[in-house]
FILUMMI-779688 format. One record per residue (C-alpha): residue number from 0; residue in one letter; chain; y, x, z. Coordinates in nm, 2 decimals, padded with zeros to 4 digits. Each point is the difference from the previous one (the first is absolute). Layout:
N
+-----+----+----+--------+--------+--------+
:   i : aa : ch :     c2 :     c1 :     c3 :
+-----+----+----+--------+--------+--------+
: NUM :  A :  A :      Y :      X :      Z :
...
+-----+----+----+--------+--------+--------+
//
This chain:
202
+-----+----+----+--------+--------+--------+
:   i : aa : ch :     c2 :     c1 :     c3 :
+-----+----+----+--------+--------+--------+
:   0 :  X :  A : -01.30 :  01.43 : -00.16 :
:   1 :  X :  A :  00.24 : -00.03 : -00.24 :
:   2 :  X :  A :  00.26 : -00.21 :  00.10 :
:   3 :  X :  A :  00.14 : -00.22 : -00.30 :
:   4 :  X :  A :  00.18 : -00.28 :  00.25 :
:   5 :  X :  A :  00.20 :  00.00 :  00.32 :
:   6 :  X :  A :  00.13 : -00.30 :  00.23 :
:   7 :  X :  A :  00.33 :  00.06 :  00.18 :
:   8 :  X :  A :  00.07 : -00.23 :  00.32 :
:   9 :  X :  A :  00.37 :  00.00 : -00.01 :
:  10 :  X :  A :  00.23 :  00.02 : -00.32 :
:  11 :  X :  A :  00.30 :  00.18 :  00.21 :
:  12 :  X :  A :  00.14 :  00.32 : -00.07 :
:  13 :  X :  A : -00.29 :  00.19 :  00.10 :
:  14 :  X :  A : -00.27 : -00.23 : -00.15 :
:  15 :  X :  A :  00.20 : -00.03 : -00.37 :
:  16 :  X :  A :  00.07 :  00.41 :  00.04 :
:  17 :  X :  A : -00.39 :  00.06 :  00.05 :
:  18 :  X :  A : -00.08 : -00.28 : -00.31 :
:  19 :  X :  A :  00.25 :  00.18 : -00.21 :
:  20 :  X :  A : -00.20 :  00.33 :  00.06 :
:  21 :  X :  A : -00.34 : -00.18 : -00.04 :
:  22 :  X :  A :  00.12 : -00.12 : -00.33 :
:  23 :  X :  A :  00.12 :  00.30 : -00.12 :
:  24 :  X :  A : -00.29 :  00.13 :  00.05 :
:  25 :  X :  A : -00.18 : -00.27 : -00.21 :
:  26 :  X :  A : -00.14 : -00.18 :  00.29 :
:  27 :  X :  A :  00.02 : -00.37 :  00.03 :
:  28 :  X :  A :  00.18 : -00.17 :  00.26 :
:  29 :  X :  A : -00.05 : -00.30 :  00.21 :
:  30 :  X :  A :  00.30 : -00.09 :  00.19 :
:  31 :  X :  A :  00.03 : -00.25 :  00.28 :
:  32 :  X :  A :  00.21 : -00.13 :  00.30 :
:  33 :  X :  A :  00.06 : -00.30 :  00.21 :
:  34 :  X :  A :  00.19 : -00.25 : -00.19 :
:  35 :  X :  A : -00.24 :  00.01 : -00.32 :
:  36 :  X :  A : -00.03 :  00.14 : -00.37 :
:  37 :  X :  A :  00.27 : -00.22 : -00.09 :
:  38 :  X :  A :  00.27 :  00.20 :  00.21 :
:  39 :  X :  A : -00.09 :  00.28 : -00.22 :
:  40 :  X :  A :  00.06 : -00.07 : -00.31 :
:  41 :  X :  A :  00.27 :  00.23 : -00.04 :
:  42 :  X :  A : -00.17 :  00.34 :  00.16 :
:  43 :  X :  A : -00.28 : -00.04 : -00.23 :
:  44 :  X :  A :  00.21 : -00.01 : -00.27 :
:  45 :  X :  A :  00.21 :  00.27 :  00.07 :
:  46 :  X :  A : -00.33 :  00.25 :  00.08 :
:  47 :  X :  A : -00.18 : -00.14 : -00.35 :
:  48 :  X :  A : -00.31 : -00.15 : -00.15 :
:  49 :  X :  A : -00.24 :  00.19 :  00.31 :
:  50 :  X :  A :  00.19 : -00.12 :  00.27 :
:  51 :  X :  A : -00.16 : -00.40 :  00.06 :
:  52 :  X :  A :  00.12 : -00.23 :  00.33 :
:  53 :  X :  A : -00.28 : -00.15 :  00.14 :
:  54 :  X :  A : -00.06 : -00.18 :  00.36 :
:  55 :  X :  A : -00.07 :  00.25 :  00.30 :
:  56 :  X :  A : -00.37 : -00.08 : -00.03 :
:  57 :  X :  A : -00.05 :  00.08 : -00.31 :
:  58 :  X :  A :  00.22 :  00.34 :  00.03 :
:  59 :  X :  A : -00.23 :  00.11 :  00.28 :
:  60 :  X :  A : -00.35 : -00.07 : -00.19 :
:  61 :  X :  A :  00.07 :  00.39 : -00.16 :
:  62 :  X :  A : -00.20 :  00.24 :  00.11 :
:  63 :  X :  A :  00.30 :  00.19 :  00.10 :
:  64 :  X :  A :  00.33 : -00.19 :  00.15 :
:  65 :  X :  A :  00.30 :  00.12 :  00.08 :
:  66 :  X :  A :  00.17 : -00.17 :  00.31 :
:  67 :  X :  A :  00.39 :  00.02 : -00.03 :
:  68 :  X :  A :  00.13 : -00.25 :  00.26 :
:  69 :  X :  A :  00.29 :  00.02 :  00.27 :
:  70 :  X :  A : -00.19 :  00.08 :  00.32 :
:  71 :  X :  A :  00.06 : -00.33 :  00.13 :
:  72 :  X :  A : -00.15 : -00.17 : -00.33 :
:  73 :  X :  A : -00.30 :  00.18 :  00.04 :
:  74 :  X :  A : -00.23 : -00.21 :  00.21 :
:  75 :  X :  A :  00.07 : -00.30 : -00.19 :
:  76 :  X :  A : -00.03 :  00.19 : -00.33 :
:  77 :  X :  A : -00.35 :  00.08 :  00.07 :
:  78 :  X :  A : -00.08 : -00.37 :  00.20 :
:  79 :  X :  A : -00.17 : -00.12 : -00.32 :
:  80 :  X :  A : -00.29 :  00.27 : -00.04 :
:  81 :  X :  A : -00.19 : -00.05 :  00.23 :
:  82 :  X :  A : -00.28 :  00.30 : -00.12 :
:  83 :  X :  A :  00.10 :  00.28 : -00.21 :
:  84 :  X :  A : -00.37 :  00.07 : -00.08 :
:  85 :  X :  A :  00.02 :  00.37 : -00.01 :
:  86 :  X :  A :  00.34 : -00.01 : -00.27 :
:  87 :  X :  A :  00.23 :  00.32 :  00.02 :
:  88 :  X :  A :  00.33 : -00.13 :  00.21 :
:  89 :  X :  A :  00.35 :  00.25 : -00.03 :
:  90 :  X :  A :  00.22 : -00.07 :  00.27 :
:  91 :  X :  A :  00.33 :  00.11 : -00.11 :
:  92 :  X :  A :  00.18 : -00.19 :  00.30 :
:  93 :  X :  A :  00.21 :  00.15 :  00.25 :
:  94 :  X :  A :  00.09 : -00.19 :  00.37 :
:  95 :  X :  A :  00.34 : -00.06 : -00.07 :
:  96 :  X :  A :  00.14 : -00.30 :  00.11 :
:  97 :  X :  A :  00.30 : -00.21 : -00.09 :
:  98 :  X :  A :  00.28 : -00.19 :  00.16 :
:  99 :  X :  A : -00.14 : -00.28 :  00.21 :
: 100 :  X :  A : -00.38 :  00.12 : -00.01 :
: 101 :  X :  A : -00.19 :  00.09 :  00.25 :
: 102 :  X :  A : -00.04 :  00.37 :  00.11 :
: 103 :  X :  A : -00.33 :  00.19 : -00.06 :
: 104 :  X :  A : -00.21 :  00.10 :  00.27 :
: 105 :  X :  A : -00.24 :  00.24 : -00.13 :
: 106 :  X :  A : -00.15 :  00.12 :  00.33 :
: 107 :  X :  A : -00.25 :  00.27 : -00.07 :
: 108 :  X :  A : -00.08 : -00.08 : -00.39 :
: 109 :  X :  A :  00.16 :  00.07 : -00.30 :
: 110 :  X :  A :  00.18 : -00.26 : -00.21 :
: 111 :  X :  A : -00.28 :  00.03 : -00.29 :
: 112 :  X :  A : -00.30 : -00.04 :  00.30 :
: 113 :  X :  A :  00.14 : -00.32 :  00.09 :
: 114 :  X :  A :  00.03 : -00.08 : -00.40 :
: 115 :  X :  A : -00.34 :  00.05 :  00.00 :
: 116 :  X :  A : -00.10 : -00.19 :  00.31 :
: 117 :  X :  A :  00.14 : -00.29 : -00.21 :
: 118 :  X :  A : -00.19 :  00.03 : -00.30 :
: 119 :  X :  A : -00.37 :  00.01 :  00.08 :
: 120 :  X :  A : -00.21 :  00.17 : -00.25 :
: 121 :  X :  A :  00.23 :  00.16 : -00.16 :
: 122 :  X :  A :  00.00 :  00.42 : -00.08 :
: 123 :  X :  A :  00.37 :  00.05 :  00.14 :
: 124 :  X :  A :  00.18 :  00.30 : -00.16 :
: 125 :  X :  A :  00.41 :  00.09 :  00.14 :
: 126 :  X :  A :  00.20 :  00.07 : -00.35 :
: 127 :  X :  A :  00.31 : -00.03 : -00.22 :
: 128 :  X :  A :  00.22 : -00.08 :  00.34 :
: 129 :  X :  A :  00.18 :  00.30 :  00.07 :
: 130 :  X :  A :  00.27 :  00.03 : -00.26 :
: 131 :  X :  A :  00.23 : -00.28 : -00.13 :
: 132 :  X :  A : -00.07 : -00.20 : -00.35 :
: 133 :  X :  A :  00.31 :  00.22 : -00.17 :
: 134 :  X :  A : -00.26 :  00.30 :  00.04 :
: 135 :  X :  A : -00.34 : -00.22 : -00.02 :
: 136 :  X :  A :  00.10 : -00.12 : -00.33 :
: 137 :  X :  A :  00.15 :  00.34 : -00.16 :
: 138 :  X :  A : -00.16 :  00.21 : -00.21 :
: 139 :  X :  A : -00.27 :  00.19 :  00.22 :
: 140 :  X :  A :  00.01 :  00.27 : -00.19 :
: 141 :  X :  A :  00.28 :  00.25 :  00.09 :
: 142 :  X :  A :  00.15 :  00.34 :  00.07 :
: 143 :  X :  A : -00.31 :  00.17 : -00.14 :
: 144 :  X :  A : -00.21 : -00.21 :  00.22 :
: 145 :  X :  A : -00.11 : -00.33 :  00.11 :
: 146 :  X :  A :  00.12 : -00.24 :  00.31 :
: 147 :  X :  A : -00.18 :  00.02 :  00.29 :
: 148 :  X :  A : -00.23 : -00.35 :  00.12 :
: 149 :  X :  A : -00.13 :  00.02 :  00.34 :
: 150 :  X :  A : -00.31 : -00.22 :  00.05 :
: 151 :  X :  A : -00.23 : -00.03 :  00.31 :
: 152 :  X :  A : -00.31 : -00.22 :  00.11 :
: 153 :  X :  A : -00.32 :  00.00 :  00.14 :
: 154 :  X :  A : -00.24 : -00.09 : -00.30 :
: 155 :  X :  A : -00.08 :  00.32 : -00.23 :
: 156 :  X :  A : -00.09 : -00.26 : -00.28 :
: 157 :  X :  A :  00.35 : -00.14 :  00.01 :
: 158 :  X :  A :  00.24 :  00.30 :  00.07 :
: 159 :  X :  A : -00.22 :  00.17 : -00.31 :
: 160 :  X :  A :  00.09 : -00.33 : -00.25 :
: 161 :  X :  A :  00.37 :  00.00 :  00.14 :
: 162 :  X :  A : -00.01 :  00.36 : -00.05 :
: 163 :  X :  A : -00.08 : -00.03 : -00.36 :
: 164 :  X :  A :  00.25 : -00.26 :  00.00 :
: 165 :  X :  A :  00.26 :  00.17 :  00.08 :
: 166 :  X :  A : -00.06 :  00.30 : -00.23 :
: 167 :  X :  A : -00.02 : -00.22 : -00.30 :
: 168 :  X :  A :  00.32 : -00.17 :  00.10 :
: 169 :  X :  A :  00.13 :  00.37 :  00.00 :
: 170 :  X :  A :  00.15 :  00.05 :  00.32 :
: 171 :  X :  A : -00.20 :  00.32 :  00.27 :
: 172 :  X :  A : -00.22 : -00.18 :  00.28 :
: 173 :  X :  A : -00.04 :  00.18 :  00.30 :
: 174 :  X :  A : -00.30 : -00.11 :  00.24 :
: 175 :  X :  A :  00.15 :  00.00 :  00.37 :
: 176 :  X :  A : -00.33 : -00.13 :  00.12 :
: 177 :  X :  A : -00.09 : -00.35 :  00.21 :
: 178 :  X :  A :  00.25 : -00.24 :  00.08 :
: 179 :  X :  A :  00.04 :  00.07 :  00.32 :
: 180 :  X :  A :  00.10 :  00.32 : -00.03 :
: 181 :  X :  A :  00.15 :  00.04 : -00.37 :
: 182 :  X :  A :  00.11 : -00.39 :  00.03 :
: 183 :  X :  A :  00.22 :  00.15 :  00.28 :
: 184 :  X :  A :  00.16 :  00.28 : -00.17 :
: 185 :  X :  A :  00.06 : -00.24 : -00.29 :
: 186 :  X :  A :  00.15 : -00.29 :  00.18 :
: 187 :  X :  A :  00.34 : -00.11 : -00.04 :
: 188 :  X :  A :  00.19 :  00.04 :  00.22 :
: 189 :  X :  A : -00.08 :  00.30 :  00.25 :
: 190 :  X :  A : -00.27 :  00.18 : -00.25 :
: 191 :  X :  A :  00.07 :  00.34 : -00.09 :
: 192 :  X :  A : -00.02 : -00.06 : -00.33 :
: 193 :  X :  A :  00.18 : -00.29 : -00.05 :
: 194 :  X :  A :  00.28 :  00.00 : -00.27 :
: 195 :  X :  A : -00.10 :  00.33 : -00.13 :
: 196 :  X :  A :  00.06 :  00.05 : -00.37 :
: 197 :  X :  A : -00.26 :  00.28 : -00.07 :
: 198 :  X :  A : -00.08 :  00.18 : -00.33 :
: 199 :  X :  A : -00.36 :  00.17 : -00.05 :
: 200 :  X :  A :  00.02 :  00.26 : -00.25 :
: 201 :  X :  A : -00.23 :  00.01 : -00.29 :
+-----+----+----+--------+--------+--------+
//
């Protein structure tokens, strides 16, 4: 599949850093959050002609959507869609919480397992949430190599399309494997692997 449009849940700094990649890349974008397309006016103007605001619904009707929410956004971010019939969905969360929210309690699962729990039919894939925007939206290309994307899931359809993804956008994916297992060593914060700025060499 070649993938010509992608719907971002969230137009923060990690969701606009992702779209400016995406559209760099020549991919359309369909951005999205809670308070409506109007809100967004400005970030779609500042990322160009490819970047569109739409509602949330119409965001996630993609075959591939990137979810870029504060942790505790993220249940009500993906309240309206009720089945993801099959579509691709790139967690690129992380179980941070703010002042006055409530703490996580993860228990035995992953952050991206219990993404997944609430989003029924959807392919999950853990992506894009290990480094900040600053890096997410530089050039991926550097220092005779590319910028390291870890990625991890349990569908081979879907890690192979974000896969592909990811190499078009130009960055390096590296498979870690299922999300309860990669998702872990990718998590932020406690995963190994969190905050690392690596380069793969060409």
């Amino acid at each position: 599949m070649m993938t010509t449009m992608v719907g971002i849940l969230g137009a923060g700094g990690i969701g606009q850093a992702v779209a400016l990649r995406l559209i760099e890349a020549g991919i359309g974008t369909l951005i999205s959050n809670r308070r409506g397309p109007h809100s967004l006016l400005e970030v779609v103007a500042a990322l160009g002609p490819r970047a569109t605001a739409v509602s949330v619904e119409q965001a996630a009707e993609m075959e591939i959507v990137i979810l870029a929410v504060p942790w505790s956004n993220v249940a009500s971010a993906l309240s309206p869609i009720l089945d993801w019939e099959g579509r691709i969905l790139i967690d690129a969360t992380n179980p941070i919480v703010g002042p006055g929210d409530e703490d996580t309690e993860l228990g035995r699962k992953t952050s991206s397992e219990i993404v997944a729990q609430l989003a029924p039919g959807a392919q999950l894939v853990k992506a894009f949430n290990t480094l900040p925007p600053p890096l997410l939206a530089a050039e991926p290309r550097c220092k005779g190599g590319r910028r390291v994307i870890f990625f991890s899931g349990d569908h081979v359809r879907a890690k192979g399309e974000v896969a592909r993804l990811i190499e078009r956008l130009g960055f390096a994916g590296i498979d870690l494997g299922s999300l309860a297992t990669g998702g872990r060593l990718q998590q932020v914060p406690g995963g190994p692997l969190a905050a690392l700025d690596l380069i793969r060499l060409d």
